[in-house]
Steps between C-alpha positions, in 0.01 A plus 500: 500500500738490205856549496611820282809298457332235334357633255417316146329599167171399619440591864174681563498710843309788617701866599386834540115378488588405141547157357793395272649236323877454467676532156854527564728546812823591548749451843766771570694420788847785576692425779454815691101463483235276525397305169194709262256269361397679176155367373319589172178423538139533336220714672168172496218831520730752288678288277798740566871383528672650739847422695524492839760490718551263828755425785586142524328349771156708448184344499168498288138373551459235229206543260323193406361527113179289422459380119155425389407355133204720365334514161530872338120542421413846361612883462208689748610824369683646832648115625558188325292167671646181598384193640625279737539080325422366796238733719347668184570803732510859252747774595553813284855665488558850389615569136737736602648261693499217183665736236781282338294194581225597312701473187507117548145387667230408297170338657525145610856526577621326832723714668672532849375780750756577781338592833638630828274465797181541266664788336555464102811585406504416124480225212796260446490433136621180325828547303404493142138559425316381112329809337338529193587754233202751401694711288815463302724709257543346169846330451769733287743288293834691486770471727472185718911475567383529887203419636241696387180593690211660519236646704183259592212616780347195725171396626629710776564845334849447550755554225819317441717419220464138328729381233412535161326167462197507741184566366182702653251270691821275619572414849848607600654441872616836698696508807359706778777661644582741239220402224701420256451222204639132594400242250152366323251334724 
């Protein structure tokens, strides 16, 4: 069992027949009432962040979190296929479930797939990812006092904005939290 009080950025425990991981928590101790754990936290099936509210001194079933390396293989129309390195194993996992990851996978990518007693919960995704651009807007010389940008679609079908000096058919690094240009690759 794990100690509400002890909370950290981090902590994975299962409440309400739900999993979550902890993002932030916050102690508020008065001294006419017992302390208030305050813990934002992210829903593993939802993907939801929620707060919830705890007394100091509750307790919660921990949630142990298996990471498996698998090779993104192919879009099957409904689910996207993996493979396991190691076992060669195949599992499929619903697109619906992949939206915002789906922006940075292409085949052959090695990827981590988070399980929780044989249940998928999702695909942990490296922090920057190299995509090709497909299609690019011609540069505009003009004003270039701040940095100017412009639109570029990936490999992907996702669109960001790329300075003014990458080229189509370049490879340009993208970070996956909010899929946003970082440098070239």
């Amino acid at each position: 069992m794990i100690l509400v009080n002890d909370f950290r950025p981090g902590i994975t425990f299962q409440y309400e027949s739900n999993i979550f991981v902890v993002i932030d928590a916050s102690h508020n101790k008065t001294a006419m009432r017992q302390m208030v754990i305050k813990a934002k936290v992210r829903n593993l099936r939802s993907q939801a962040i929620v707060e919830i509210s705890f007394t100091g001194g509750d307790k919660v079933e921990p949630a142990h979190i298996d990471k498996r390396e698998m090779q993104y293989l192919y879009d099957a129309g409904e689910a996207l296929v993996f493979m396991d390195t190691d076992t060669y194993d195949q599992i499929e996992i619903q697109k619906e479930n992949l939206k915002w990851e789906m922006n940075f996978l292409k085949p052959n990518d090695n990827v981590n797939i988070t399980t929780f007693e044989g249940e998928i919960l999702g695909v942990i995704l490296p922090d920057k990812v190299a995509l090709q651009i497909v299609e690019c807007e011609p540069a505009v010389k003009g004003d270039t006092a701040t940095s100017a940008s412009k639109n570029a679609i990936l490999e992907t079908g996702l669109q960001v904005k790329v300075p003014l000096f990458i080229g189509q058919d370049e490879m340009v690094l993208v970070t996956t939290a909010d899929g946003k240009y970082s440098s070239r690759a």
